[in-house]
N, C-alpha and C positions, 0 to 999 in steps of 0.2 A: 504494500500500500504506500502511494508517496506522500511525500509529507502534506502537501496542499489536499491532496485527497481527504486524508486524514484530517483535518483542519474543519475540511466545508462538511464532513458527515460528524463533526462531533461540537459543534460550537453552538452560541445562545443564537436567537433567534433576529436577532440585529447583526448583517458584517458592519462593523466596525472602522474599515476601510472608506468605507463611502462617507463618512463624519470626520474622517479625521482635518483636516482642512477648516474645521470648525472645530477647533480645541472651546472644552467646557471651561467657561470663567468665571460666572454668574453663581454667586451665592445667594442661598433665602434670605429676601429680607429679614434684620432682626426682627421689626415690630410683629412679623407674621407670626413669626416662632411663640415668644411673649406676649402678645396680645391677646385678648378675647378676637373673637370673627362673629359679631353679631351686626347683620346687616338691610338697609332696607333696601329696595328697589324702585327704578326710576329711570326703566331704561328701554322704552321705545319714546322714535323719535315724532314728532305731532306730524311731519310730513305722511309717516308711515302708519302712523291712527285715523289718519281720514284718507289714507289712500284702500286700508283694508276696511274702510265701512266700518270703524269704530272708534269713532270719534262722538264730541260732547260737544251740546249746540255753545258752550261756554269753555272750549277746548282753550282758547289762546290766554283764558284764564285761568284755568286750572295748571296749563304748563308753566304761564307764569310764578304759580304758589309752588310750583317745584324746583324755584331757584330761588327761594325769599327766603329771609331770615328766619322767618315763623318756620317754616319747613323744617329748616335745620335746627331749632331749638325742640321740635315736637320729637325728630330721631332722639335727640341726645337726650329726652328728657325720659323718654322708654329703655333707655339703658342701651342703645346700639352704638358703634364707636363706627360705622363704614357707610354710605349712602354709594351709589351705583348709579351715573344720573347718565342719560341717552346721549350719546354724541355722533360715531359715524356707522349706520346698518348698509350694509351693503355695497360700503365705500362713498356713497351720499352724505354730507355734513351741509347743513343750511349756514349760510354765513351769517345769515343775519342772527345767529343763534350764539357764536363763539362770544360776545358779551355778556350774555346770560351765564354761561359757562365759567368764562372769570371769576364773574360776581359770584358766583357758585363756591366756586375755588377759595375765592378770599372768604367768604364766610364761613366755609367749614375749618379753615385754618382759625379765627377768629372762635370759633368756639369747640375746637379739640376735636372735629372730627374730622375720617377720614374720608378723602374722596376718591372712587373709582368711575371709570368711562365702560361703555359699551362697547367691542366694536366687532362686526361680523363679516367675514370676509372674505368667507367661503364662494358669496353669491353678490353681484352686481344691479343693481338697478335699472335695466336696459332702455323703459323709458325717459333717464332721465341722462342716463350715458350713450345715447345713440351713437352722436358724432364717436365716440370714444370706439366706439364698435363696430363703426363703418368703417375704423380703418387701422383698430389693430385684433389680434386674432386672442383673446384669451380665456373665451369659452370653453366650456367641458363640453363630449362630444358621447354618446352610447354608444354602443357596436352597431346600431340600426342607423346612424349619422344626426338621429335626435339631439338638441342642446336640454338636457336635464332641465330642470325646474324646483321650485320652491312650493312642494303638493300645487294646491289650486290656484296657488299665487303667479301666474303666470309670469308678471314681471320681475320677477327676480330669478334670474338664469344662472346657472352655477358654473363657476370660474373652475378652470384647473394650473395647479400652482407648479404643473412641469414649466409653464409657459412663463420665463422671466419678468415681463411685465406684470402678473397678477400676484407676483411676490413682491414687486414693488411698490404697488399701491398701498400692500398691508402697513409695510414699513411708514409711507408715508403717514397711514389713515395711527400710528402708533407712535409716528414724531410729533403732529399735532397733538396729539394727547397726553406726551409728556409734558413737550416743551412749552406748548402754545399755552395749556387748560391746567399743569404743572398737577397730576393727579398722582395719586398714592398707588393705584393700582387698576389694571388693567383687566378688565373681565370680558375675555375672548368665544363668542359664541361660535358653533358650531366648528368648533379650531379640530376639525376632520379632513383629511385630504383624498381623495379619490371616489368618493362616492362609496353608494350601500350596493354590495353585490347583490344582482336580480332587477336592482330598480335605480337604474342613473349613474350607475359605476363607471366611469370615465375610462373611454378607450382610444382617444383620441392619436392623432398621430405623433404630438408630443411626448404622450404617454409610453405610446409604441416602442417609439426610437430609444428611449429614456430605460425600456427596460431590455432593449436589445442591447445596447451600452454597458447596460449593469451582467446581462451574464457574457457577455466579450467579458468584458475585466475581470470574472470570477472564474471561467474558465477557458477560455479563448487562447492564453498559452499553454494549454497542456490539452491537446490533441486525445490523450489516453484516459485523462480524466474526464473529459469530454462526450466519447464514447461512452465510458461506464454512465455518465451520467443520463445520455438522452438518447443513447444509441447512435448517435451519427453525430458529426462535428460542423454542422449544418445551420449554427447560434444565427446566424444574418435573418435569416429566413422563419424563425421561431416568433410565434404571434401570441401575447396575451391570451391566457384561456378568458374561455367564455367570450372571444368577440362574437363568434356566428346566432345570429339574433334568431334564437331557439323560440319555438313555439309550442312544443311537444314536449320538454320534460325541463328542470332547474336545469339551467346554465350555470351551477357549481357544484363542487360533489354534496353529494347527499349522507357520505357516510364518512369515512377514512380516508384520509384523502393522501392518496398513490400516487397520483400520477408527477411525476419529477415537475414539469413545465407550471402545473398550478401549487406547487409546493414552494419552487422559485417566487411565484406570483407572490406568495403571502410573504415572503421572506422581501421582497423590493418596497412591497407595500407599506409591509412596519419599518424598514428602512428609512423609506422616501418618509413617513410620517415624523419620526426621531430627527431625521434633518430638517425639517422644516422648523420642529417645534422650537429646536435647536438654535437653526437662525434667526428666528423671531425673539426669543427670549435672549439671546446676545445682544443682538440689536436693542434691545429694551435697556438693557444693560449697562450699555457705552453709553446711553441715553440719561440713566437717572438708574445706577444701582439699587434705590431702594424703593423702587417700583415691584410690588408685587403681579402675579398673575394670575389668574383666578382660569381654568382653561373646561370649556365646555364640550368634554368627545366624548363621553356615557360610562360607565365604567359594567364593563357587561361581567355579567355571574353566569348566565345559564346556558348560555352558545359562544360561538366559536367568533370571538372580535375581533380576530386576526384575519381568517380567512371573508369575512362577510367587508367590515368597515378598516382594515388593518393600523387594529388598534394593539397595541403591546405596553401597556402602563407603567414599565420600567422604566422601560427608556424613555418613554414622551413624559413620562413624570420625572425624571430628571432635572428639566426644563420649565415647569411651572410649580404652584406651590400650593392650589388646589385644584381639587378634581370638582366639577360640578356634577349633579347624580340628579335625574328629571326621572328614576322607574317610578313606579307605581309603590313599593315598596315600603310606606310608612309603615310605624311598629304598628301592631292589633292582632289581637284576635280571631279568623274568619267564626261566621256561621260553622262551619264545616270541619272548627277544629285546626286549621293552619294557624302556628307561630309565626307572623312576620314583623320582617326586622331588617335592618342592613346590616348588619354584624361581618358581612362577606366582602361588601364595598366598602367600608370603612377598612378594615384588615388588608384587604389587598390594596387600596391609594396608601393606607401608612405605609406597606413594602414598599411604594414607589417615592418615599420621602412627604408626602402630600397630606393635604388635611382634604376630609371631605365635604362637599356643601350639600347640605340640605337646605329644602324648603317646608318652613314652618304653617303654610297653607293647610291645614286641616280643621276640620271641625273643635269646639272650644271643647267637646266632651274629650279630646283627644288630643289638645295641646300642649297638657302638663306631662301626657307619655312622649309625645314628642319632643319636648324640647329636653326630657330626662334621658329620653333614648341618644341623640345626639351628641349632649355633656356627656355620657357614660364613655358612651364608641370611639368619643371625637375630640377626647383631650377637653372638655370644656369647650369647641366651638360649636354653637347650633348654627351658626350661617345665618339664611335666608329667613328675616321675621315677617317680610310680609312685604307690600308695595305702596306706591303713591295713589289714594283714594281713585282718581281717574285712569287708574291704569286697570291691575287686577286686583288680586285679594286686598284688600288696604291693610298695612302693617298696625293699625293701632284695633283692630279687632280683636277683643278680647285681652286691652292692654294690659289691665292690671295683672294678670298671670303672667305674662309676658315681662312685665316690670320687676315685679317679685322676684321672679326666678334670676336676674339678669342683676337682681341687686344683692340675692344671697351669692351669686358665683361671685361678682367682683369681691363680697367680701370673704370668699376663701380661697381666692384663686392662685393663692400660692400652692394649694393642694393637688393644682392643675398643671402646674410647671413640672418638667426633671422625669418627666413619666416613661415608661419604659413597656410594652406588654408583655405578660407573660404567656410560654407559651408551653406546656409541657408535650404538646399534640401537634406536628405542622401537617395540613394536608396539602401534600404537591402537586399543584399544578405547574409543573413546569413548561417554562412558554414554548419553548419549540414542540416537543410533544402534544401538548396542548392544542398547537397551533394547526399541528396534522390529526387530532384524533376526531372521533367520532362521537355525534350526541350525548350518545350512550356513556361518554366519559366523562363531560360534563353534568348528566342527570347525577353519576355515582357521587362523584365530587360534593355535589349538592346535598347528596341526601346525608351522606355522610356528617358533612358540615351541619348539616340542619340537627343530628344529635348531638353533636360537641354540640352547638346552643342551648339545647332542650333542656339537657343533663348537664348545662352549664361547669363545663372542661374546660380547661386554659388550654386554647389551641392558635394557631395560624396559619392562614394562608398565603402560602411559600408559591411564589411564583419564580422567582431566582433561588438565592439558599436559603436552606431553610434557619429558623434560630438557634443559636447555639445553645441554649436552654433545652431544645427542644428534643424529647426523648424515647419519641414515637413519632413515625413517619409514616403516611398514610397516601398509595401510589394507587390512584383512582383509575385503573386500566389503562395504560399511558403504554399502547402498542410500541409509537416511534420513539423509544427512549434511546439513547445513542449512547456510544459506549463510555464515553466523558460519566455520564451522569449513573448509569449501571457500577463503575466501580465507584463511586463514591458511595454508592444506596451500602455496596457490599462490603463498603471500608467500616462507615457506618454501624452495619452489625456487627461487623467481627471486634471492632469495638466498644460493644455490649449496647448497642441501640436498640431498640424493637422496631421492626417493618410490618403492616398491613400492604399487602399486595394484592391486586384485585384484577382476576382477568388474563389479558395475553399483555400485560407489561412485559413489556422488553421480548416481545416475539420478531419485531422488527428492528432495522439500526436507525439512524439519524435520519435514511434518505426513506425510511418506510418498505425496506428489502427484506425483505420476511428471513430470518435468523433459522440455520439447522435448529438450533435448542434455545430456549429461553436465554439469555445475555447474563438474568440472575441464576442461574443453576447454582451458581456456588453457597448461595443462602436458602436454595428452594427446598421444600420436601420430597423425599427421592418418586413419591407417590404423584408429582404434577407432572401435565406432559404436557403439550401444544395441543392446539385441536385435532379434533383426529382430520387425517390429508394432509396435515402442516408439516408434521413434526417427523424430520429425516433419523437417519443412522451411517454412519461413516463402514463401508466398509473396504478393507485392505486388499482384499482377494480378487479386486474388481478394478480395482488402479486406484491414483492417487485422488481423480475427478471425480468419482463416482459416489453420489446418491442412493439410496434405496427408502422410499417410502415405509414408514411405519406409524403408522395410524396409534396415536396415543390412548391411552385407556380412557372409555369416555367416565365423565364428573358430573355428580349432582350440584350443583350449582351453586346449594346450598351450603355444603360441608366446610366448615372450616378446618383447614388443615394447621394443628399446631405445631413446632419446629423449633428444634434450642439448634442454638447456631454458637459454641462456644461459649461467652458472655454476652451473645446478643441472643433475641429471639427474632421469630417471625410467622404468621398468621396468613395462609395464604386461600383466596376465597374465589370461585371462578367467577363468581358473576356476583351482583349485589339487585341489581336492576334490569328488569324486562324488558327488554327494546320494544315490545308492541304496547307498554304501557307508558309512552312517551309520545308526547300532544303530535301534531304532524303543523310542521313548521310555513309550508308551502301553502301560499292562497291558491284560487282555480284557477290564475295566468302564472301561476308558476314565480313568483316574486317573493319576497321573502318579508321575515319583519321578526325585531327581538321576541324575544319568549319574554313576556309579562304575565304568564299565567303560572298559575300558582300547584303545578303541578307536582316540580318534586320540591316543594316547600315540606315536606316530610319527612319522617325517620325512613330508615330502610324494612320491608316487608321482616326480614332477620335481625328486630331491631336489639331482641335479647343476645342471641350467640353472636352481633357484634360489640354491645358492651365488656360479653365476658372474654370478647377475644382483646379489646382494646385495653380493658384493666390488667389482664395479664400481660401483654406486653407491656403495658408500665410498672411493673411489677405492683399491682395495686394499690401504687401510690402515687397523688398528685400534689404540688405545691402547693393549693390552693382548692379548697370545692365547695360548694355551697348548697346544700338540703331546703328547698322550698317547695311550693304548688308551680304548678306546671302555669306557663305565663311569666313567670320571673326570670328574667334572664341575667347573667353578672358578666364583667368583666375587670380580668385583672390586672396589674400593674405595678411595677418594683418602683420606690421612690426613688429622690436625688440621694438618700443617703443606706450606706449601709444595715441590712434587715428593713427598709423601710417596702410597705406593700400598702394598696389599697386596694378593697372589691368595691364594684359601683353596681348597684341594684338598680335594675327597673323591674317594676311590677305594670304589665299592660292588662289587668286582669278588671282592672276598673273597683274594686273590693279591696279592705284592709287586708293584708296577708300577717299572720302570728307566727311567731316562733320562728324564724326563717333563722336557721344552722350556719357559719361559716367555720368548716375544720381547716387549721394552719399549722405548721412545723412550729415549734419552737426550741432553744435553745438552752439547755439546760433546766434549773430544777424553776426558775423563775418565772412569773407569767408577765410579758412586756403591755406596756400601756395600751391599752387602744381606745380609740375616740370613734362618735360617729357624727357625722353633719348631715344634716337634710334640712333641704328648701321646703317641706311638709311641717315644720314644726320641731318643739321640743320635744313631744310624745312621741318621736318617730326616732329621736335621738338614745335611745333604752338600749346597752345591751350588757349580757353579763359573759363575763370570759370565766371558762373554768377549765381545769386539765384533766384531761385524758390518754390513753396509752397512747394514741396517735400524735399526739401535740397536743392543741388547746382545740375549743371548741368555744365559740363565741355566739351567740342567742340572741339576736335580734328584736328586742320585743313586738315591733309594730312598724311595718312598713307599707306603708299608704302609696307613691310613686316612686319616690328615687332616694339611694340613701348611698352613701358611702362611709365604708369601714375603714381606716385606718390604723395600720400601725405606724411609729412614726419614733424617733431615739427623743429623746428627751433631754434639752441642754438645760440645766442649772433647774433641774424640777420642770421647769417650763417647756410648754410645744413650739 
């Protein structure tokens, strides 16, 4: 195998190469880090309210109270530190507007707040940039030669940003807003590059060239690796999958995705996206370092982001410093028994350094779970409280809870600084694997994840490495695991880790090349085999080449297989999830759309034999766990200082909950302080610590919404 061989079958899911030329300089603002992120909105532009037919017969007044002092006194006096006011959608900025903007500017400086602009910049305003358009080309183009669109909004046609001029506008529409409007931060809507596969994904000639370029330079000098790659060394000539404007079945894979040509596709796509995000945020950079970026591309949990919109949150989260989140996903209860929550988005933006935004848009019965679930997940930041009266929800509905809460955090919010998650459980989603598997991988992922919340386990989701804490590793049938990441799983155990394995992990290599044996055999039970037709045998007597089929012993599905691996263990289980009881993704023209259904919001059908396989490989013990009614979910956290920890309760059960258990380690014969604070009151603040063989055991007497436990060292008697 040559070395570049080597290299492009076992690497992260970004090359690396294509960025370099844009060295990282850009550090997080401090105040991001430090501050609260409690925000209101204010950010379409009035052009663009009465162009889409919703506008106010009293519009030029209303915009006006959105740049007046009163405005700004009514944010700051709810407790929000950030307004977000409209400046340029779609590359359109009204001149007669940048005065207002100023006056904006100077006022929030004048009374402590901070200001952000809007600007979106994915899509153009064609009726008002015609001339612009009659005579340069930086439209996005479908496989059918269609210019994409903004759904019904007809005038707003989507730009593609291979085309150097529509990279340059952004910059521009980003120096006016530093320099001209001098704002704190930058909140980038739709900051997505190439379109949703199925529906507007850009294939334009730009495109084309751009990704004929990228495999020339990935494989273009090596002839032999070239071959292995695509069969024939023919790179000039290789076209985008999915250009042919299919009408008979999806134009992207449906399941696994094989085929080399759309493998590359996903891998240029998070590419091109990582550099963009890249150049924008340097640019902002050289501009006004302590310009934050607020960046809006979805933070997907349940399908495949890479292959549909190529999204990879590592690396585009690099680059900005929150992720904005529009699912459906607020905490509650369904009718039906579903726990929801973003526990999944929040975990995976903090792997990508990021805070995540929420919107506090909800009903008032459901505002105190909201903004408790948020503070919990999110470091103390809820984001989004709401909007400017003529826009949408108006931020001062339902203020006084809103106030309250935003006046209990400022006064403990040192308990919000120095945080750390705990994680004793990481489940791997690792991006390139990821990036080629199948639904089926992502439902596992999920359901799994959905009992770490249930049963409230300190876990994470590892989309690069996992945490170093972390002491169970859970590989949600990840077919293309390559061999980089296979010996690490195995380094892992043999260094007394625990592995849940699930599925054909590691049946294929990087490139999706289906493997003689499992890649993990070395930690497997001698009793797993490949699927039956998969799974070969070497033999000698036939030459060196040679193959022979051996149909592996077939597996109930169910069984979990136990396995001591020296000082490690491992749990190996063929299947967790039924492929036919997974929603079907495709409308009747074949186009696609995220999964917002609440389907594997669930434990797994084997929700008992996988607790007892996961307790065992932790050897039945966690840092951290918490005994409540089902609806309560915690999260945990190591403080700034040594033994220091906290659990954050929410209760979305809408009912007092009694007696809620938290068991902790402790250290010798002594029981260490612990406090509790909640924005519910002093009846909520009860608990009593007592020891037991396990460590201690701390009793919560009464937790109404949200509560947090602290342990915490104690200087001179004092906290």
């Amino acid at each position: 195998m040559s070395k570049k061989k080597h290299i492009l079958c076992n690497t992260e899911l970004i090359d690396e190469q294509f960025l370099a030329d844009l060295p990282k300089r850009r550090k997080r603002p401090d105040w991001i880090l430090k501050e609260p992120l409690a925000s209101v909105g204010a950010w379409e532009p009035l052009f663009h309210r009465r162009r889409t037919g919703d506008s106010w017969v009293d519009d030029e007044k209303f915009y006006a109270y959105e740049h007046s002092e009163r405005f700004v006194r009514s944010i700051k006096e709810i407790g929000a530190n950030l307004l977000i006011t409209a400046f340029a959608k779609n590359h359109y900025i009204d001149e007669r507007e940048i005065p207002l903007k100023k006056q904006l500017s100077g006022l929030c400086r004048k009374h402590g707040l901070r200001l952000g602009t809007y600007i979106r910049a994915d899509e153009i305003y064609a009726e008002v940039f015609g001339d612009l358009l009659s005579r340069e080309d930086i439209l996005s183009a479908q496989a059918d030669g269609r210019v994409p669109v903004h759904t019904s909004q007809e005038w707003r046609k989507c730009n593609c940003f291979h085309k150097p001029l529509s990279r340059e506008l952004f910059k521009a529409d980003i120096r006016r807003a530093i320099v001209d409007v001098g704002v704190d931060a930058l909140h980038l809507d739709g900051f997505e590059f190439g379109g949703f596969e199925t529906r507007g994904a850009c294939r334009c000639a730009a495109c084309r060239q751009d990704f004929r370029e990228f495999l020339v330079r990935r494989y273009g000098n090596d002839p032999e690796l070239c071959r292995r790659r695509f069969g024939h060394t023919c790179i000039e000539a290789i076209e985008p999958p999915g250009s042919a404007a299919l009408l008979a079945m999806p134009s992207v894979p449906t399941g696994l995705v094989s085929d080399p040509v759309w493998q590359e596709w996903i891998i240029f796509r998070c590419t091109w996206t990582a550099r963009i995000a890249r150049e924008m945020s340097e640019y902002a950079y050289d501009l006004n370092p302590d310009v934050a970026i607020l960046a809006n591309n979805g933070v997907v949990v349940g399908t495949n982001g890479a292959l549909y919109a190529g999204l990879d949150l590592i690396s585009f989260g690099g680059s900005v410093d929150a992720l904005i989140n529009e699912d459906p996903s607020h905490p509650r209860l369904t009718a039906d028994g579903h726990v929801i929550q973003r526990a999944r988005q929040h975990k995976m933006a903090h792997e990508a350094g990021c805070w995540l935004w929420n919107y506090m848009d909800v009903r008032e019965s459901d505002l105190k779970e909201s903004l408790a679930h948020a503070s919990a997940l999110n470091q103390g930041r809820v984001a989004c409280l709401g909007f400017t009266f003529g826009l949408y929800g108006d931020f001062r509905h339902a203020a006084p809870v809103k106030k309250a809460f935003l006046s209990w955090q400022k006064t403990n919010w040192k308990e919000f600084q120095g945080l750390q998650e705990i994680a004793d459980v990481a489940v791997w989603r690792d991006r390139r694997a990821m990036a080629f598997a199948p639904l089926v991988s992502y439902a596992t992922a999920m359901q799994v994840e959905q009992l770490l919340i249930e049963d409230r386990i300190p876990f994470a989701v590892s989309q690069g490495a996992w945490p170093a804490d972390a002491r169970v590793v859970v590989v949600p049938d990840l077919a293309c695991l390559d061999d980089r990441a296979c010996e690490k799983l195995v380094g892992f155990v043999r260094n007394g880790g625990g592995a849940l394995i699930v599925g054909e992990t590691s049946a294929r290599d990087g490139w999706g090349r289906r493997r003689t044996d499992f890649a993990l055999r070395p930690i497997l039970p001698a009793e797993t085999g490949l699927p039956a037709g998969v799974g070969f045998r070497y033999d000698d007597a036939l030459g060196d080449a040679v193959f022979l089929p051996e149909p592996a012993e077939p597996q109930d599905p169910g069984v979990f297989h136990f396995h001591q691996v020296g000082k490690g263990r491992v749990v190996y289980v063929k299947s967790l999830v039924d492929p036919a009881s997974q929603p079907v993704m495709f409308n009747p023209d074949w186009t696609a759309e995220w999964p917002y259904d609440t389907t594997n919001w669930r434990v797994p059908q084997q929700a008992d034999e996988l607790r007892r396989a996961l307790d065992w490989l932790a050897g039945n013990h966690y840092t951290l766990r918490v005994e409540s009614s089902r609806g309560v979910i915690a999260n945990y956290y190591r403080g700034p200082g040594k033994n220091d920890w906290s659990v954050h309760l929410v209760n979305m059960t809408h009912k007092p909950v009694f007696d809620t258990v938290i068991r902790a380690e402790r250290e010798g014969n002594i029981l260490p302080r612990v406090r509790v604070i909640s924005p519910d009151g002093p009846d909520c603040c009860t608990a009593e610590t007592t020891a037991d063989r396990r460590g201690m055991r701390i009793t919560l007497a009464r937790l109404e919404t949200y509560a947090v436990i602290l342990q915490r060292k104690a200087v001179d008697g004092r906290w």
